[in-house]
N, C-alpha and C positions, 0 to 999 in steps of 0.2 A: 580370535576374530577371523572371519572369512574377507578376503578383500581379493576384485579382481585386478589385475593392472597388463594394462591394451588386452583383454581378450584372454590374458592367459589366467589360470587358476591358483592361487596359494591360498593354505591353509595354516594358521598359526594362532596360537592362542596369546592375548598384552591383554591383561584389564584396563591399563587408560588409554592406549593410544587409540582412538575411532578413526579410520580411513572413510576418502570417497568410494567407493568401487563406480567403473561404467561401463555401463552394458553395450558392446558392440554391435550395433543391429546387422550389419552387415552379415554377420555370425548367426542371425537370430537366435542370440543367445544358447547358443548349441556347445553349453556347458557339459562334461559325464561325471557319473561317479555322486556320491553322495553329497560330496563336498559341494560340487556346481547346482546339485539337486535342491539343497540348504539354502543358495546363495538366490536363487531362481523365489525357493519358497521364501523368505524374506522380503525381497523385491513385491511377489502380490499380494503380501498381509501389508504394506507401505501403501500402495495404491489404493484400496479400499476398506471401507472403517468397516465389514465384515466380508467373510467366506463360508460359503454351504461348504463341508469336506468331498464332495461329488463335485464341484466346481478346481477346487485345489487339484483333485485329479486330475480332470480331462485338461486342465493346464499344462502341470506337469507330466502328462503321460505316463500315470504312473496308475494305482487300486488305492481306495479309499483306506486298505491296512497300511500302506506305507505313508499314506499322508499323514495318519497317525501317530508312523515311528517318529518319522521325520519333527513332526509337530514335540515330541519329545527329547529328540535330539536338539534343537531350537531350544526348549525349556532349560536343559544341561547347560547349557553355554550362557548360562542367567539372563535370560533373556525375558520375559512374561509375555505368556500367550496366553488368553482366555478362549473356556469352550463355553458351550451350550448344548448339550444333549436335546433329541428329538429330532423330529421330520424338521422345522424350521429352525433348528441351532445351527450354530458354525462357528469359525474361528475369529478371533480379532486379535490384533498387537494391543497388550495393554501397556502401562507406563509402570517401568521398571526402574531401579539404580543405575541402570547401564542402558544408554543408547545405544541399539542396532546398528552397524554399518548400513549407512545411508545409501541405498541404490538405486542410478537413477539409468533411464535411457538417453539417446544421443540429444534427443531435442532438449530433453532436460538438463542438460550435462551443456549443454551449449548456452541454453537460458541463465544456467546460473553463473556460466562463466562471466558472458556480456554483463548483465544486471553487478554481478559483484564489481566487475571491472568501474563501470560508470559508477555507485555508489561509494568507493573509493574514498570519492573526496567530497563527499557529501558529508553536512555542516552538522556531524552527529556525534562529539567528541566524546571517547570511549570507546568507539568501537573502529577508528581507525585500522588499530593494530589487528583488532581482529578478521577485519577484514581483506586485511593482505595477506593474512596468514593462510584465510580459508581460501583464497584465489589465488596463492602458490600452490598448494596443493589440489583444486580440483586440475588447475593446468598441468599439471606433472602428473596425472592421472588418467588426463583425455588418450584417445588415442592418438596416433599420429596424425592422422586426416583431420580429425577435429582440431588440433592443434594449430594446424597451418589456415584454417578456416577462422578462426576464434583470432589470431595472431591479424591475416590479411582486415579483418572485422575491427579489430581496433587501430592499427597502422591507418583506415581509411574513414575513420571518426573523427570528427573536428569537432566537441561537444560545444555550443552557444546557454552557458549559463549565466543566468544574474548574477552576483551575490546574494549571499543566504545567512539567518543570521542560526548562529551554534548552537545548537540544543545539547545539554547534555542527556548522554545516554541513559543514565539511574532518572533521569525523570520522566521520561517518557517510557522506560518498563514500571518503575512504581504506578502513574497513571492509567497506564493500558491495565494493568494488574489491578485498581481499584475500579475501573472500569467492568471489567469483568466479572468482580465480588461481588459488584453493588457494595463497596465501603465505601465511607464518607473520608471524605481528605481536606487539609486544612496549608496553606501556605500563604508568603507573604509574595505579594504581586505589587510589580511599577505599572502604572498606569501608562496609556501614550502621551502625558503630560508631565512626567515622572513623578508623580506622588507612589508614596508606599502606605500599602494598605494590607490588611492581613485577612484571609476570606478562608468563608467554610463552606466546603460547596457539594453535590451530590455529584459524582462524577458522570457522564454519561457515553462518550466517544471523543476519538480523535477525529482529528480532521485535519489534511497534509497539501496543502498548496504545493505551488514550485518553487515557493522562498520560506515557507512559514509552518508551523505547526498550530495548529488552534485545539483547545478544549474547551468541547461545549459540556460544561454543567448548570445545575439548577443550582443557584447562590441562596445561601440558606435566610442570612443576613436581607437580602435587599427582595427576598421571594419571588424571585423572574428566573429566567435562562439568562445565560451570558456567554460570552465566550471569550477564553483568554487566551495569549499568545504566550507557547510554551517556554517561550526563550526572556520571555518575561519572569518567568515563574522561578521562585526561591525557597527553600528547604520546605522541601515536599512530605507532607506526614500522614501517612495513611493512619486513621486512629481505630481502626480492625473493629467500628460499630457498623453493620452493616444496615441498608435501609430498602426499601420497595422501592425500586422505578418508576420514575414519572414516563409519560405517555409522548414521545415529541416525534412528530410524523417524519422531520426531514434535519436531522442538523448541520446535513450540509447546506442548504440553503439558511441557516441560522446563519452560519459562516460568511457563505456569501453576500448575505444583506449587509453585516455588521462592518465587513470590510470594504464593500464598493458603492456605500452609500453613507449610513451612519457616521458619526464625526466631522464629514464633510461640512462647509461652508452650503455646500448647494448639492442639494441632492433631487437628483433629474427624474425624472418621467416620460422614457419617451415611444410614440407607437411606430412600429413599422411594417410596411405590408406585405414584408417577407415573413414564413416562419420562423418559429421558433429556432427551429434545428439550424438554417441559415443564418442567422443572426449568431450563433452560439459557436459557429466555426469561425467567426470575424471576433467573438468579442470575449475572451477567456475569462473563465469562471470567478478568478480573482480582480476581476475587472469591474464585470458589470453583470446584474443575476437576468436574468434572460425566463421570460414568461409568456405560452401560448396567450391570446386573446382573439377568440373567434378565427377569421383566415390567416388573419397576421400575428404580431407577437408585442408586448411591452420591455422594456427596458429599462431599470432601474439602476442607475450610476450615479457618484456622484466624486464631486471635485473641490478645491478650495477655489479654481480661478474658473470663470463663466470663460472665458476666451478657451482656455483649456479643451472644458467641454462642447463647445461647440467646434472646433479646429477636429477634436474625435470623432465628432458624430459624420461630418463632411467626410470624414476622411475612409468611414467605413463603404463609401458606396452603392449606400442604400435610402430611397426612400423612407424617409422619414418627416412623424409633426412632432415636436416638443410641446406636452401638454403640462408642466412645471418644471422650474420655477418662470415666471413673468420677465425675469432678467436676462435667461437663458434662450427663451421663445424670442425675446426684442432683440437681441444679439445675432439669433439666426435668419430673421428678418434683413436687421441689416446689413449683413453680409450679404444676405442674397440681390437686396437693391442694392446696392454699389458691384455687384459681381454683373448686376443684369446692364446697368448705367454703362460699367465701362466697355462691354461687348454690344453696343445697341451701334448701330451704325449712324452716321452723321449727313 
């Protein structure tokens, strides 16, 4: 395995251990020698899912024969690289036994620091460990400069999270995984009532709040969409039949309906004469789903307590009419008369 650490070059061959390497930009990469040449050609088969061999070169500064050895030497180190012959062929990284050392540049190399750092303690049990393992080593990796950058970057984070509730990790790869096959999956689910019930459902996408995991599938049983909360969900079975995809234009707004309206006691309607996009910086997506309507926008929310909802709607700051429910519209009424009564002068 080729790995770089702070800018310099070693070469060494381990079948398991896979290192970070990162690319020093300051250096612009101004690796010699075959090894760096290697390291460099790996790096731009990672960035894009193909290469013309006349591209690879005038990369590497090098003739289209050596892009060849090179692509060869890569193959030796069991690696898979696919070609394609002709005027439009070229190279791609295919998927092999053996993951490539992963090469990234500084912004990248800094992205994944932060993002690992904060995901830490995100409520995704199983993959704790592995994520402190992978964020001691890109840190022992970065260069110096990155390091005290990355180091400053977190010492000056104060993170404001809710509680969240723990999804285990094997359900949410089994589901992205039958997601992706289009196979049919079957498990037993608590309701928000806690009833246990056992569902067969077509799987369709994730869907990831700031506290929540949601999967929207087609429920075979009850013949609708639905969406269920992943941290509900209990011994997951992928049954490896696989089926044709239904057609559903938006599941995140499945998501969003089901959660800040549905269930609810009172679920509101309301228009306001700001857009869409204004209203949607004031009213988070797990809140309340947010819809153009001609200049202005609608607002679909909803609550167990009418007090609730209208102390919210006041409170965003915006012109706004409640067009349902009749409880919720009477409510804002009278608020407004006893707000107007006690500021009216005497």
């Amino acid at each position: 395995m080729v790995s770089i650490t702070h800018g310099n070059v070693m070469a060494r061959s381990c079948p398991t251990l896979r290192t970070v390497p990162v690319l020093d930009a300051r250096q612009n990469c101004e690796v010699t020698g075959t090894a760096g040449r290697l390291l460099q050609l790996l790096a731009l088969l990672q960035r894009r899912a193909s290469w013309t061999g006349q591209d690879l070169a005038e990369r590497l500064g090098v003739d289209a024969r050596t892009v060849r050895r090179d692509i060869e030497r890569i193959r030796e180190l069991g690696y898979l690289v696919d070609s394609t012959p002709g005027t439009a062929g070229g190279y791609r990284l295919g998927v092999s036994a053996d993951m490539p050392p992963l090469l990234l540049d500084e912004d990248e190399a800094m992205a994944a620091a932060v993002l690992l750092g904060v995901s830490a303690a995100f409520a995704v049990p199983g993959i704790e460990s592995a994520t402190l393992v992978m964020l001691a080593r890109i840190d022992r990796l970065l260069p110096p400069r990155l390091q005290r950058q990355v180091k400053a970057l977190r010492a000056a984070t104060v993170p404001l999270m809710g509680p969240v509730e723990a999804v285990p990790a094997a359900h949410l790869a089994s589901l992205a995984q039958a997601c992706e096959a289009n196979e049919l999956v079957s498990f037993d689910y608590r309701s928000r009532e806690g009833q246990n019930t056992s569902r067969r459902v077509e799987p369709y996408r994730l869907v990831a709040t700031d506290r929540l995991w949601y999967l929207v599938a087609f429920d075979l049983d009850r013949r609708d969409w639905r969406t269920f909360r992943v941290d509900r969900v209990k011994q997951v079975r992928v049954t490896g039949h696989a089926f044709v995809p239904r057609a559903l234009l938006d599941p995140g707004r499945l998501v969003s309906d089901a959660i800040t309206s549905s269930g609810y006691r009172y679920q509101a309607v309301v228009k306001f004469a700001a857009t869409a996009a204004e209203v949607r910086r004031r009213v988070p997506p797990h809140v309340g789903a947010v819809e153009a309507s001609g200049a202005g926008s609608v607002l679909r929310i909803g609550a167990d307590r009418a007090e609730w909802l209208t102390s919210y709607l006041i409170g965003l700051g915006l012109p706004f009419e409640v067009v349902s429910p009749p409880e919720l519209r009477e409510g804002v009424l009278a608020i407004a008369q006893r707000t107007v009564g006690s500021h009216n002068p005497t």
